[in-house]
LOKOLMI-686052 format. One record per residue (C-alpha): residue in three letters; x, y, z. Coordinates in steps of 0.25 Angstrom, whole numbers, plus 5000, padded with zeros to 4 digits. Layout:
<lodrens>
(ALA, (X, Y, Z));
...
</lodrens>
This chain:
<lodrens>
(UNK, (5000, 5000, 5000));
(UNK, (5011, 5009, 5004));
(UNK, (5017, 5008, 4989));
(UNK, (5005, 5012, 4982));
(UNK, (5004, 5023, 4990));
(UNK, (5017, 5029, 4986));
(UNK, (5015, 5026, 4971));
(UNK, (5001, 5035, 4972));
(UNK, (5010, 5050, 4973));
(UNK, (5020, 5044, 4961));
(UNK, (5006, 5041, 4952));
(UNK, (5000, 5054, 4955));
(UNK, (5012, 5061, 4952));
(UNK, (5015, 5055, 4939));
(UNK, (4999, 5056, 4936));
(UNK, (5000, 5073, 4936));
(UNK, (5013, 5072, 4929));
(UNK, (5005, 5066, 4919));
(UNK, (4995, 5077, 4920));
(UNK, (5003, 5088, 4920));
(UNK, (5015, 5089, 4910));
(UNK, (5027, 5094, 4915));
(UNK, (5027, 5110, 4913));
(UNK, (5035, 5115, 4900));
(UNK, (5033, 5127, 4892));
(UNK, (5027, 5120, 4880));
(UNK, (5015, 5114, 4890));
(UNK, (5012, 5128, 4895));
(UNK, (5011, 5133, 4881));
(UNK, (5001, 5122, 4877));
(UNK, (4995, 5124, 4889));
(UNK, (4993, 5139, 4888));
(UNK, (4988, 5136, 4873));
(UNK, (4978, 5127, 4877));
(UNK, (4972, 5138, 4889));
(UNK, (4972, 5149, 4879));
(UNK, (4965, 5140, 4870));
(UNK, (4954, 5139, 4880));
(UNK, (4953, 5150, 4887));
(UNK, (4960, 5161, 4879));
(UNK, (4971, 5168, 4880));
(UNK, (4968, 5177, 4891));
(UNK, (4965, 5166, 4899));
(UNK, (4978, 5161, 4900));
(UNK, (4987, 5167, 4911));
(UNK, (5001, 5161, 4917));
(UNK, (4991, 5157, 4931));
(UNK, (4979, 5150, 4920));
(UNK, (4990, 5142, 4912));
(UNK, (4997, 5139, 4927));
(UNK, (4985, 5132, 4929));
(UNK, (4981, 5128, 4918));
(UNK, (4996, 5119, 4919));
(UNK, (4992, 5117, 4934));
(UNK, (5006, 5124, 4938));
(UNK, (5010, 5137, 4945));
(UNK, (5009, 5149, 4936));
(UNK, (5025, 5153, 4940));
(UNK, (5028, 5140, 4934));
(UNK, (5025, 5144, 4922));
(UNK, (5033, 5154, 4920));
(UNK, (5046, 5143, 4920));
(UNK, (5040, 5142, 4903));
(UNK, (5033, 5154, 4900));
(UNK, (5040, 5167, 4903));
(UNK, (5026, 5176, 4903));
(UNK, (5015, 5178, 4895));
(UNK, (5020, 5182, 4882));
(UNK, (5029, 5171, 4881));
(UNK, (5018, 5160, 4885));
(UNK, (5007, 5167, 4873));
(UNK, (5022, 5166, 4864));
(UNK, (5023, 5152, 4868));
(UNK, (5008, 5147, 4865));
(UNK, (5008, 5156, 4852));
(UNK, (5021, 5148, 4847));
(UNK, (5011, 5135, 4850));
(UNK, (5000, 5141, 4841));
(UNK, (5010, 5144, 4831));
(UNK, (5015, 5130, 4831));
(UNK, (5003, 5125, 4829));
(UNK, (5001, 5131, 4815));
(UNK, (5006, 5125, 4802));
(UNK, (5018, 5132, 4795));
(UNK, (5016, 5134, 4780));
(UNK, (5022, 5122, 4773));
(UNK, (5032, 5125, 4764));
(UNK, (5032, 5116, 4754));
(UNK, (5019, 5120, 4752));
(UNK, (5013, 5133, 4742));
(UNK, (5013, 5145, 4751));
(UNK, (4998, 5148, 4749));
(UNK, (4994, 5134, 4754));
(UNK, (5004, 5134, 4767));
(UNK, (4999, 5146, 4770));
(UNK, (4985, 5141, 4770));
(UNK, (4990, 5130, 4779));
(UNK, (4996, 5138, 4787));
(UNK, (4984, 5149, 4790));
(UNK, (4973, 5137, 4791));
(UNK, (4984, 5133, 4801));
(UNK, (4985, 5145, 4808));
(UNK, (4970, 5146, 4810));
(UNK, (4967, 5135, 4817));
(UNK, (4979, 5136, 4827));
(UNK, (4971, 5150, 4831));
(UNK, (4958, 5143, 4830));
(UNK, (4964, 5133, 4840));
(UNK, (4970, 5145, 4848));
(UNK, (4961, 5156, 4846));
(UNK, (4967, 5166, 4856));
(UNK, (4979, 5165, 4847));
(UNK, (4976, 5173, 4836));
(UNK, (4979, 5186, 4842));
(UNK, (4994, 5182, 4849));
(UNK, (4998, 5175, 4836));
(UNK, (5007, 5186, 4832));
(UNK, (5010, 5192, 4844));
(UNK, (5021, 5186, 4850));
(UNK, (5034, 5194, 4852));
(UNK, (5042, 5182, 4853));
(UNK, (5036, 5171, 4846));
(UNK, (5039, 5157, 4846));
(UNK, (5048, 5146, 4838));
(UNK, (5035, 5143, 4832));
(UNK, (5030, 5156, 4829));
(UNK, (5042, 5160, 4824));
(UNK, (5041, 5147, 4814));
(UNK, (5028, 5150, 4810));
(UNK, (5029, 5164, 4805));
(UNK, (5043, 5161, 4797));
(UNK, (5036, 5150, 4790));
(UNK, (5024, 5159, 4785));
(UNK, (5036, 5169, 4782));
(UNK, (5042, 5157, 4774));
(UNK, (5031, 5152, 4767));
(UNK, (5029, 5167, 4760));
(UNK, (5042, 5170, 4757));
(UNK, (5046, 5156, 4751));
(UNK, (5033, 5159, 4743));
(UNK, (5036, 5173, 4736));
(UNK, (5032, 5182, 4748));
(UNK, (5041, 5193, 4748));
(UNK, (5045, 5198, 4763));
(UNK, (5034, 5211, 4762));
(UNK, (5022, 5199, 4756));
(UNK, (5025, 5189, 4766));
(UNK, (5023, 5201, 4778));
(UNK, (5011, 5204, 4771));
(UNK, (5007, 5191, 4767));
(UNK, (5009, 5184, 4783));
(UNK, (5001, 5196, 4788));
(UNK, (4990, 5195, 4778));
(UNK, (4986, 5178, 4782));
(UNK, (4988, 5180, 4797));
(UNK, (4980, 5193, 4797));
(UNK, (4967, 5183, 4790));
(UNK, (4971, 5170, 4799));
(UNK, (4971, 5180, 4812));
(UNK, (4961, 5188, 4808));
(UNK, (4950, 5175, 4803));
(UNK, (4955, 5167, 4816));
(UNK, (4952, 5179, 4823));
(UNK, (4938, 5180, 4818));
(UNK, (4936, 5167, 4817));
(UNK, (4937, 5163, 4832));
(UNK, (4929, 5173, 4837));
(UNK, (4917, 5171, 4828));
(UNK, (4903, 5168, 4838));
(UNK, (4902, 5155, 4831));
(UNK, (4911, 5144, 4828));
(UNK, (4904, 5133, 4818));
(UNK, (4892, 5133, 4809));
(UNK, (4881, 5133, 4818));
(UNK, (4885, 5143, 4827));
(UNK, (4886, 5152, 4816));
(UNK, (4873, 5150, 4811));
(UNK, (4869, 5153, 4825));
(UNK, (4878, 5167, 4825));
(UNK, (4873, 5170, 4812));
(UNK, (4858, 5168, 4814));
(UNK, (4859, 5175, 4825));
(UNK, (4865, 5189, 4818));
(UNK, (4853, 5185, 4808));
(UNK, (4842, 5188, 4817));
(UNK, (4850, 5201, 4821));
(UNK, (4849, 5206, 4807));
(UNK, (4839, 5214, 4802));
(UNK, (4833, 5207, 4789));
(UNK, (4838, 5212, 4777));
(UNK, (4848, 5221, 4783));
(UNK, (4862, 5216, 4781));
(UNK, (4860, 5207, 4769));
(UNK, (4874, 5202, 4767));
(UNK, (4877, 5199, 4780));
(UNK, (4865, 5190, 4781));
(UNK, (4869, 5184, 4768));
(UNK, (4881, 5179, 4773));
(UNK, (4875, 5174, 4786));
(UNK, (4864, 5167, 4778));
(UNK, (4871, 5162, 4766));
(UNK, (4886, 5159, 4773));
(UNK, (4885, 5159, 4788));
(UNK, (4872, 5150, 4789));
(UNK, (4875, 5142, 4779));
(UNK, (4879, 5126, 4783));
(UNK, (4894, 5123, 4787));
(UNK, (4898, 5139, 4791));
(UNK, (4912, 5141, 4795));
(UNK, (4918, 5153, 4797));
(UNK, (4932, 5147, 4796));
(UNK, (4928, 5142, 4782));
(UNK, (4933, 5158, 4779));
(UNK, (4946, 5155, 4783));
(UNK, (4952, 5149, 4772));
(UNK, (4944, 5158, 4763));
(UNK, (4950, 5168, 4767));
(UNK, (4965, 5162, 4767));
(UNK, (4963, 5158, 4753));
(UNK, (4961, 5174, 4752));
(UNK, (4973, 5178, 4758));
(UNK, (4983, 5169, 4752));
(UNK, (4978, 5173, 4738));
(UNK, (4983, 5187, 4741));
(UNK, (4994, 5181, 4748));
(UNK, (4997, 5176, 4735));
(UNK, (4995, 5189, 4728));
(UNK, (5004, 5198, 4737));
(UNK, (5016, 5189, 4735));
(UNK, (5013, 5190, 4721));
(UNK, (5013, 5207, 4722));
(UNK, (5025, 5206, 4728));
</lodrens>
């Protein structure tokens, strides 16, 4: 009896070390990611991550320096998560990988959108990502000024739609059509006939998504893309 009950502490020990993994500062930036993502950004302080990891705030600070360094760390995640623009590839359809890509990594992070370009000292991935865009432009006949201009252009849409996107009262079909039949009523009949023209003959209509624009729009801004290496 006496040699089972000194086994019991050794089992329970080994029972939280399984549950808790061993403090690093990749764990707290997966950690922190995964707060923001459900609570926001403002959410997440040093004290709510400390609990969060089930640690002592002070601890923390033995991986993250402070604030900024810990929204540059979980920025550099969010970047890795996007795919680089292959280079085998043609330019206009790595780019179009690569924007889809970068939309649904702020999909998944949505209070991301507004930090993405932020960060005063960025990360290896970060880093990575931007000199690949870069690459991918100039390999392909962007001059230096066109490849500015070009960059700025698509991440000003991606931003921008995402932006849009995730703050949007509705977020499939049928709560569309409850949003937009609900403006409808607030009409008065007859009044604004090209805004109920599109609710009716777009919005209302079977299998509405609003993300369907996305690509719509792509296709758009990599034609002139296409056009403003060509001018210069």
């Amino acid at each position: 009896m006496a040699k089972t009950k000194a086994q019991a502490p050794e089992q329970n020990t080994e029972q939280k070390s399984e549950a808790r993994p061993r403090l690093s500062r990749p764990f707290v930036l997966k950690t922190a990611l995964e707060v923001a993502d459900g609570e926001g950004i403002a959410a997440l302080t040093m004290r709510r991550l400390a609990q969060e990891l089930t640690v002592e705030a002070m601890s923390l600070y033995h991986h993250i320096s402070n604030k900024d360094d810990l929204q540059d760390g979980m920025i550099d995640l969010v970047f890795a998560e996007i795919d680089l623009p292959p280079r085998e590839m043609a330019w206009k359809r790595a780019l179009r990988l690569r924007s889809i890509s970068v939309r649904r990594a702020l999909i998944r992070h949505p209070w991301a959108t507004g930090l993405m370009e932020s960060r005063t000292t960025p990360g290896a991935a970060t880093l990575r990502h931007h000199d690949a865009v870069l690459g991918c432009l100039r390999e392909n006949g962007f001059s230096l000024q066109a490849s500015a201009h070009a960059y700025s252009l698509l991440d000003s849409y991606i931003y921008g739609f995402v932006l849009q996107e995730i703050n949007l009262p509705f977020q499939n079909s049928d709560q569309a059509a409850e949003v937009a039949s609900t403006m409808m009523v607030q009409m008065p009949a007859g009044e604004f006939p090209y805004l109920s023209e599109m609710v009716l003959e777009h919005v209302l209509q079977p299998g509405y998504a609003y993300a369907d624009e996305f690509e719509v729009g792509l296709e758009l801004v990599l034609d002139s893309l296409e056009r403003l290496r060509d001018a210069h």
